[in-house]
C-alpha positions as CSV (number, residue, x, y, z in Angstrom):
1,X,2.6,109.5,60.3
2,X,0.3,112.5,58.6
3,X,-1.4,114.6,60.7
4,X,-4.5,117.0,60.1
5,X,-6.5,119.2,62.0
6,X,-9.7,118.1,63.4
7,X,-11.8,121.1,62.1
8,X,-10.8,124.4,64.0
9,X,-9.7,123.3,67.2
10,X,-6.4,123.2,67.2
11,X,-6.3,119.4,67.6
12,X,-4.0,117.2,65.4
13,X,-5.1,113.7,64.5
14,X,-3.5,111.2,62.8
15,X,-4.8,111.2,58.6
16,X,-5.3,107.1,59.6
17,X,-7.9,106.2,62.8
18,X,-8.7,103.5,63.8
19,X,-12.1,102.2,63.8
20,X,-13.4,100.5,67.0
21,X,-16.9,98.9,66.2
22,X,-15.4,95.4,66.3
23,X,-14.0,96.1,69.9
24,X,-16.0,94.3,72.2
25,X,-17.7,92.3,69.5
26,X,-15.1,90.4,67.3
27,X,-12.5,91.7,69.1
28,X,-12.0,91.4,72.8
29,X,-9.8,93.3,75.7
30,X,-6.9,91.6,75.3
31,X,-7.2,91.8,71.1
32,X,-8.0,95.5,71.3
33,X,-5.1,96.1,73.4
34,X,-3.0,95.0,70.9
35,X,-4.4,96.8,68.4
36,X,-4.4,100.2,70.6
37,X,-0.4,99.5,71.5
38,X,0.1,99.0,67.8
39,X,-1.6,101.7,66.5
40,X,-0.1,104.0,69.3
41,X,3.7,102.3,68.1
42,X,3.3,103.9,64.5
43,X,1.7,107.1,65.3
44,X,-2.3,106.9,65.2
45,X,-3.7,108.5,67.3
46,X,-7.6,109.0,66.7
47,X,-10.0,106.3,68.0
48,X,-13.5,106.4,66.6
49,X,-16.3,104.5,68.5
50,X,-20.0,104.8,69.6
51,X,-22.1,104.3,72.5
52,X,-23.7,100.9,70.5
53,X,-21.1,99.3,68.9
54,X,-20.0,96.1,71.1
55,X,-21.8,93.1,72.2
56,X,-23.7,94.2,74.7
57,X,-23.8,98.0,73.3
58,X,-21.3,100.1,74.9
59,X,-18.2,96.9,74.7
60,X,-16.7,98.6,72.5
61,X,-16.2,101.9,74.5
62,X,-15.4,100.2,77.7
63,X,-12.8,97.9,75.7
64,X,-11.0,101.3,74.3
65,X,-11.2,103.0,78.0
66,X,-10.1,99.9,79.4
67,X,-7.1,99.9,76.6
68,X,-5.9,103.4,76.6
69,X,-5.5,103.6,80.5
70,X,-3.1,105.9,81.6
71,X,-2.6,106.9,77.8
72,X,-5.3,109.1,77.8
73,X,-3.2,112.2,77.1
74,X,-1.8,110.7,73.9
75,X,-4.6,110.3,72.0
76,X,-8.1,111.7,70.1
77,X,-11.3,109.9,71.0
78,X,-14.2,110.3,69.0
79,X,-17.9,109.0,69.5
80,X,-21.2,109.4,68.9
81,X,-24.7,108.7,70.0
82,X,-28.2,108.5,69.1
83,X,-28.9,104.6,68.3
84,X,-30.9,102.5,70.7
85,X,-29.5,101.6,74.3
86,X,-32.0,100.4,76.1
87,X,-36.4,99.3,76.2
88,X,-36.8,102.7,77.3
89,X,-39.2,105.1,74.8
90,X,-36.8,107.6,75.4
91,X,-33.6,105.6,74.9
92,X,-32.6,106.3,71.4
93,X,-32.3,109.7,69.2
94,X,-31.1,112.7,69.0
95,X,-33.2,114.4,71.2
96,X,-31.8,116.5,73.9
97,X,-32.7,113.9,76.5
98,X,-31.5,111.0,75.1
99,X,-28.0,112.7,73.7
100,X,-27.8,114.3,77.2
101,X,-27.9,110.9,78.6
102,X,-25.7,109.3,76.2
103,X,-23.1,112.2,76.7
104,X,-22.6,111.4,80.2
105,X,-22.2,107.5,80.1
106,X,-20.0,107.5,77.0
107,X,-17.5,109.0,79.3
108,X,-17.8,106.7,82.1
109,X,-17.5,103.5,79.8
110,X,-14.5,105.4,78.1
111,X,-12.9,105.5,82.0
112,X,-12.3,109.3,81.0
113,X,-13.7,112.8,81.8
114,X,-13.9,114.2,78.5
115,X,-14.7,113.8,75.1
116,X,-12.8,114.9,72.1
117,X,-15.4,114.6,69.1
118,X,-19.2,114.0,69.8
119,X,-21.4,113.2,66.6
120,X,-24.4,112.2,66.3
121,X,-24.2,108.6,65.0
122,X,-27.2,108.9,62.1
123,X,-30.2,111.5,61.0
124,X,-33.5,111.6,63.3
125,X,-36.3,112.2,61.3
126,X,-38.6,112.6,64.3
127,X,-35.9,115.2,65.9
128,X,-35.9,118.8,64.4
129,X,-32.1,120.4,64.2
130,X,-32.8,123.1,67.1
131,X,-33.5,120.4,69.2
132,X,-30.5,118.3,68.6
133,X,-28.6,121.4,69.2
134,X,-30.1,122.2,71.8
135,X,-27.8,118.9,73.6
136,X,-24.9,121.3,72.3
137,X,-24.6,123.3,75.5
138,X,-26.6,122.5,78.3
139,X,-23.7,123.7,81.1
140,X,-21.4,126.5,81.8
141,X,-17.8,125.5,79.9
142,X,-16.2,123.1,81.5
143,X,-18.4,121.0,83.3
144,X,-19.6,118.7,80.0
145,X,-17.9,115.6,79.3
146,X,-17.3,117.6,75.9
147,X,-14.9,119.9,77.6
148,X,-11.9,119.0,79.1
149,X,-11.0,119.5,83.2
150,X,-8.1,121.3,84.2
C-alpha cells in the first residue's frame, strides 16, 4: 500500500480510504466489520465518515467505532459535521454551537477520545468563516476530541 501525508501533521494515510456512508445504512455491523478487517488485511488505513450518514444519522459512526474496537491505534478516522441531526433550530450548520456539539458526540458514537480529521461536511451560507472557525479552538490543547490524550 501507498502512503501520503495528511497535510502537515505528520500523519501517514493510506493513498486508498475507505468510505463509510453505507455503514449503518446498506451495510450493517457485522458487513462493516468485514469490510474494516479487510481493509485493515491490505493496508488501508483511513476511514472517512460523518455525523449523518447511517440510518438513523450517526449508524454509520457508531458501526466504524463499534468495528475498529481495540484497533484504534492502527488507523486514521476522518469525519465531519454540519448537516441536520435533530428538530432542533440549532441542530445543523457550521456554527460554533452546532459544530461544538457535533464535535463532542462524533467521538462518543466513534467509541474513541479523539479525532484525527474534522471537516465541515458542506458550505453554510448563513455562517460567516470567523464563525465557523471560531469552533476551531474553543479549549486549552488537549482537552478537544480533536486532540489526542496521552
Amino acid at each position: 500500500m501507498e502512503y501520503r501525508n495528511l497535510g502537515r501533521a505528520g500523519v501517514k494515510v493510506s493513498a486508498i480510504g475507505i468510505g463509510c456512508n453505507q455503514f449503518g445504512a446498506k451495510v450493517d455491523a457485522a458487513g462493516t466489520k468485514a469490510i474494516v478487517q479487510r481493509a485493515l488485511e491490505l493496508g488501508i488505513n483511513f476511514f472517512d465518515t460523518a455525523d449523518v450518514y447511517g440510518n438513523p444519522n450517526g449508524a454509520s459512526e457508531e458501526c466504524l467505532g463499534a468495528a475498529l474496537e481495540g484497533l484504534r491505534d492502527r488507523v486514521v478516522i476522518a469525519t465531519k459535521g454540519r448537516s441536520k441531526m435533530g428538530d432542533g433550530h440549532n441542530d445543523e450548520g457550521a456554527s460554533r454551537y452546532h459544530l461544538m456539539n457535533a464535535v463532542e458526540a462524533s467521538p462518543r458514537r466513534l467509541r474513541t477520545d479523539y479525532i484525527d480529521l474534522y471537516q465541515i461536511h458542506r458550505w453554510d451560507d448563513a455562517t460567516s468563516i470567523e464563525e465557523m472557525m471560531r469552533a476551531r479552538r474553543s479549549r486549552p490543547c488537549g482537552e478537544s476530541p480533536l486532540h489526542r490524550r496521552k
